[in-house]
N, C-alpha and C positions, 0 to 999 in steps of 0.2 A: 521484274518490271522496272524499267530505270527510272519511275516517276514514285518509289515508293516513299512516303514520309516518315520521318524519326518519330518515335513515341512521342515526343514533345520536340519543341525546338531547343535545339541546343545555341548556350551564350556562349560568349570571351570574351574578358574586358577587352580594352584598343585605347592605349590614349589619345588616338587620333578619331577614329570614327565611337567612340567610348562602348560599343558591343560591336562584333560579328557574330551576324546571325545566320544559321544553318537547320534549314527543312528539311531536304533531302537527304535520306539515308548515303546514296551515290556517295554522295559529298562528305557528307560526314567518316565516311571510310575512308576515304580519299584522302581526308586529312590524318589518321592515323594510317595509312600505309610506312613504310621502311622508308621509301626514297622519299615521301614530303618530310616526313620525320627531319631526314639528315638535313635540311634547310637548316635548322636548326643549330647548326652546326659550322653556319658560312653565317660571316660579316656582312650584312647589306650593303655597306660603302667601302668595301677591300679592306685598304690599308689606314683611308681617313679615322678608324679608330683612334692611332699614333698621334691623330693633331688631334683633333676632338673628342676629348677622353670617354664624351660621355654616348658618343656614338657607336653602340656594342649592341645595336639592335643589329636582327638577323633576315636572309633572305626566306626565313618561315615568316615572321611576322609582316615584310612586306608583301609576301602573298597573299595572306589571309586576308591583306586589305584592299588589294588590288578586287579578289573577290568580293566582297563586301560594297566596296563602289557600284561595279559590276549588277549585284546583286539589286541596289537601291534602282540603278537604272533600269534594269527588266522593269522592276514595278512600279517606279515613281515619275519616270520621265514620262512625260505627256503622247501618247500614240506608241510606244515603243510595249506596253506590254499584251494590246492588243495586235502587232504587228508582227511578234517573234510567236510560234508554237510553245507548249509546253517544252517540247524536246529541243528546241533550239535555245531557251532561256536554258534549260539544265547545262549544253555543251557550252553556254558562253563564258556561264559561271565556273565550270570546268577547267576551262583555257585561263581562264583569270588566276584561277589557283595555283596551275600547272607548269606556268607561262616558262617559270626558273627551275623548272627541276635540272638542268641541264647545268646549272652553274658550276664550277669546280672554285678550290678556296678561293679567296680573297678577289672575289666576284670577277668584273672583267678581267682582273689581270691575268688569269691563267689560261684565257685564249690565245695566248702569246706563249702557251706551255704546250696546251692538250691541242688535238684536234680530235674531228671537228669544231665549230663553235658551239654555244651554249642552245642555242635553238635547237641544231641539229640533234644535239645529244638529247636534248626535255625530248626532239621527238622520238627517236630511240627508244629513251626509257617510256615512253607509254606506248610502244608497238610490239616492244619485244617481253621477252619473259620477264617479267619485271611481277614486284608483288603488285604494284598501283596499275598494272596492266591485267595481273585477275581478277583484281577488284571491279575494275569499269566492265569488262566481258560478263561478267555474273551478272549484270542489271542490264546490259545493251550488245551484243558484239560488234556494233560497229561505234560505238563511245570512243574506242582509242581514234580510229581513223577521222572520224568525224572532227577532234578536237584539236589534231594535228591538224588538219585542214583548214582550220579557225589560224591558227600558233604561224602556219608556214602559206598564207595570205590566198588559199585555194577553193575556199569555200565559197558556193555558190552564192550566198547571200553576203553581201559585203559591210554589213551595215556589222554583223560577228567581227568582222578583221576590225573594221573603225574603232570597237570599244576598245579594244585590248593594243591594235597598232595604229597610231597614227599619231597627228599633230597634237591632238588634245584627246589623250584615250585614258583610261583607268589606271593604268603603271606609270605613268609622268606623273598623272594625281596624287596618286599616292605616294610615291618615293621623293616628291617633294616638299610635303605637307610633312612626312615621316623622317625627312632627313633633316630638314630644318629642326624640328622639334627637337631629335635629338643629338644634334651639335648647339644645340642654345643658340640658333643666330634667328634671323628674322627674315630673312633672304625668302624663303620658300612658301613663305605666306600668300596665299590667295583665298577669295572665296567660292568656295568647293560647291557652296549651298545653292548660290547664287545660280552657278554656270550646270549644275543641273536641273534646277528650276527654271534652267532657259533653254534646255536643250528640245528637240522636236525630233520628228520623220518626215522627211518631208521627200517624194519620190526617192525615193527607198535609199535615201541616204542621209545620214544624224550633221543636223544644223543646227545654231545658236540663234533666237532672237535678237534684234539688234537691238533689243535693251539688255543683254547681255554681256557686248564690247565689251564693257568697262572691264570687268569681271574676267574676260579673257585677255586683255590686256594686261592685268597685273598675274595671271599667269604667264603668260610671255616673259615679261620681265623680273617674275621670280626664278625662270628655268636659267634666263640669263645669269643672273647672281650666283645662284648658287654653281655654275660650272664652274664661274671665274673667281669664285672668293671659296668654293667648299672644294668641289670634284676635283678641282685644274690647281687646288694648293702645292706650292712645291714641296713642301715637306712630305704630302703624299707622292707625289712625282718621284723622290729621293727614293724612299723607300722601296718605290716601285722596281728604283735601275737596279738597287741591290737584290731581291728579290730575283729579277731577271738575269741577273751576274750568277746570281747561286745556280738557277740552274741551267743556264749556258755553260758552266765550268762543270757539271757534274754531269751531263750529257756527252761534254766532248772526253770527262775521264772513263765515262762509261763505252766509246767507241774505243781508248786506248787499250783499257781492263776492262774485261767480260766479270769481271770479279765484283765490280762495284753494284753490278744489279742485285748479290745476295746481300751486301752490307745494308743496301739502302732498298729493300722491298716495299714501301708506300712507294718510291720514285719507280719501279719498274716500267711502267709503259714510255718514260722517257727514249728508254735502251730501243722502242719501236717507234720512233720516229713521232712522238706523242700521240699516235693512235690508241686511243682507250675503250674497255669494254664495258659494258654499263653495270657488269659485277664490280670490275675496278672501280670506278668513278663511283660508287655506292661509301665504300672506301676511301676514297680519296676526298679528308675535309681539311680543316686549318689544324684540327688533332693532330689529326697524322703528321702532318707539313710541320707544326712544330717539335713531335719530336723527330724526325728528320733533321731537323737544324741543332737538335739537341746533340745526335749523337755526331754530327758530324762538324762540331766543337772541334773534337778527338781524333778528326781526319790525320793524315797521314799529311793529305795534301795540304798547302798551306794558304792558299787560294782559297778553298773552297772550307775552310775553316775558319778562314779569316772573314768572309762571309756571313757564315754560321753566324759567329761572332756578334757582327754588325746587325743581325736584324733580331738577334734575342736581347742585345744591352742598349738597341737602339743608336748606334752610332753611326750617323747619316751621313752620306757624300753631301758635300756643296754645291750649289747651283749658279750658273750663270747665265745671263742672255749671251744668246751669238745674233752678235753687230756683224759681221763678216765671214764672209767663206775661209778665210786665215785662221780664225778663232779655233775651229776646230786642231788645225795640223798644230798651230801655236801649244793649247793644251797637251796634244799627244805628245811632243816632243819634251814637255812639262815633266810630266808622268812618269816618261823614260827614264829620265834623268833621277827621279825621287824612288825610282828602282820600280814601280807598278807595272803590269801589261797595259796594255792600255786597252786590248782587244774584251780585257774584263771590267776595266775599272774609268772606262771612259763610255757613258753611254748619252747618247741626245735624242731627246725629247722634243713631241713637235703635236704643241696641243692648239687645236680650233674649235670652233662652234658657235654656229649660228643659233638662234633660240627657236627660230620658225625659217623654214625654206617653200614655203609653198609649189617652189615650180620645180622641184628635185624629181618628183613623184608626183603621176595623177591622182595616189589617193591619201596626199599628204597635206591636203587645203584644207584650213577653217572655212566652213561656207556660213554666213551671217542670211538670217529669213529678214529682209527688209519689214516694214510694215505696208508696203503694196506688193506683199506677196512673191516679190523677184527675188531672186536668192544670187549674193553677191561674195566673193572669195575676201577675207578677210584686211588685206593691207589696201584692198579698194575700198574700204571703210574707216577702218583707223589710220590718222594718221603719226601716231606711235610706232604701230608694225611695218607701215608704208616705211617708216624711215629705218629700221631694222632690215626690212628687206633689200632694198636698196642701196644702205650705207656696207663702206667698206668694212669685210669682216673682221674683224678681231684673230688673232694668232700671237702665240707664244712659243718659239724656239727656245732651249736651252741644254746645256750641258752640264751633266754632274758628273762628280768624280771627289777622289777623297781629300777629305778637309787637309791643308798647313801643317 
């Protein structure tokens, strides 16, 4: 039966939400299967560890709290725990947990490595033979399909997709309540308390009271901050191009040499065009990737050693803005000259983001419950977000490449 309970409730401390709490057996497995395990094992904020020493939290602990949000919401937001089933409140919690199992190392950046993306893989791993997939069939056989249909926006009930994807859903909450804390900045503060004690159901879609605003306002503008002072730092930017240098050169040595797939076997599914298999990807965490950079110190090549190098002693490329379409050719020719490829050691960066887009997507709006009962989309309320939506977006071009 998928609704079975745990002898007792099981705790974990959270310095953010200070317990996760776990009823359900489902769940509770769920959390000790292999692949939630390997979360455990990936950076939450990739590479921002390198600028923020203290940010070595991981994509297990921000699941458990995504869940945990999640969790409070079934029960505590007002009309929502009479409105979802038993079985519907188990798959939301579910999806919450699960949302990242599909991450590969140093979180987004190795979408730019592996394919498919990281969604597609989570859905993968709970469809196919996976241990966290005979975990869910033993309590439900349709748990896997059901949670992927929550994760990949298909579920009949849409109010499942709202918690977990959208403008204001449970993984924004918490990844930036969690990332602020721990890089020490202040950026990512909002009140959590507030904006679910304001939340409702109101025709079967989750709303905020408009004594709520405020409270979704300074989340708006903690998601801002924190992209452009934490996420969008160039020092992680830097790290990034290196990072992507290593294995653009170690992809294109592996199309010259057939040889380099037995030296380098964590990189194997490069040699297939980054297609991965969800036994690999089980495999495949920042362990592995470091020693991969360890042994190929010792390369042969001197590219891809030299590489190596840079991202185990930490020695970063430099950044500049590009003022002009020149800027690029100007650099390249720069490079040349100081003896570098440039096809490896010149990479541009081109970071954006808005905090709120309401009209990207129909089911990406804040909706505010007036108090005469009319429900209004969010920057036709504030005018904070009115002027975020509105105002010209924010973007940073730039080019790194190796220091003088």
């Amino acid at each position: 039966m998928f609704n079975v309970k745990c002898n007792e409730q099981k705790v974990m401390r959270d310095p953010i939400h200070e317990y996760i709490h776990v009823d359900y057996q489902v769940i509770w497995d769920a959390i000790n299967s292999k692949e939630f395990q390997r979360l455990r094992r990936i950076h939450q904020m990739g590479t921002s560890y390198q600028v923020y020493h203290t940010a070595e939290h991981s994509r297990f602990s921000h699941s458990l709290g995504v869940y945990e949000i999640i969790r409070r919401m079934v029960y505590e937001v007002k009309g929502l725990d009479e409105y979802l089933s038993e079985y519907e409140k188990i798959t939301i919690m579910l999806a919450g947990l699960c949302h990242d199992l599909g991450h590969g190392p140093f979180s987004h950046f190795f979408e730019s490595v592996i394919k498919p993306d990281h969604e597609k893989i989570s859905a993968k791993i709970l469809l196919e033979e996976s241990d966290i997939h005979s975990i869910l069939v033993k309590y439900d056989n349709d748990l896997p399909k059901n949670i992927v249909s929550v994760l990949n926006h298909t579920h009949s009930n849409k109010v499942l997709t709202r918690m977990i994807s959208s403008q204001l859903d449970a993984d924004r909450m918490d990844y930036l309540l969690r990332d602020a804390y721990f890089t020490g900045t202040s950026y990512g503060h909002f009140d959590l308390e507030r904006i679910l004690r304001t939340l409702r159901v109101v025709d079967h879609q989750l709303v905020i009271k408009e004594s709520g605003v405020h409270s979704v306002e300074d989340y708006i503008m903690a998601r801002y901050h924190m992209y452009w002072q934490v996420y969008y730092h160039p020092t992680s930017r830097s790290i990034e191009a290196i990072l992507y240098a290593f294995f653009n050169r170690l992809k294109d040595l592996m199309i010259e040499d057939k040889t380099y797939v037995d030296t380098y076997p964590m990189f194997k599914f490069i040699s297939n065009s980054g297609e991965i298999s969800i036994q690999e990807h089980y495999k495949l965490d920042e362990t592995s990737c470091f020693y991969g950079f360890q042994c190929a110190q010792d390369d042969k090549d001197s590219i891809l050693s030299d590489f190596a190098h840079r991202i185990l002693e930490r020695k970063l490329f430099d950044y500049a803005d590009i003022q002009s379409s020149n800027d690029y050719e100007s650099k390249k020719q720069e490079l040349i000259q100081r003896g570098y490829n440039p096809e490896y050691y010149l990479y541009i960066d081109k970071a954006e983001k808005r905090p709120y887009s309401p009209y990207s997507e129909d089911d990406s709006q804040i909706m505010i419950l007036m108090p005469d009962k009319t429900i209004k989309e969010l920057s036709q309320v504030s005018v904070i977000v009115s002027a975020i939506v509105f105002g010209k977006q924010k973007s940073e071009n730039k080019l790194f490449f190796p220091k003088m």
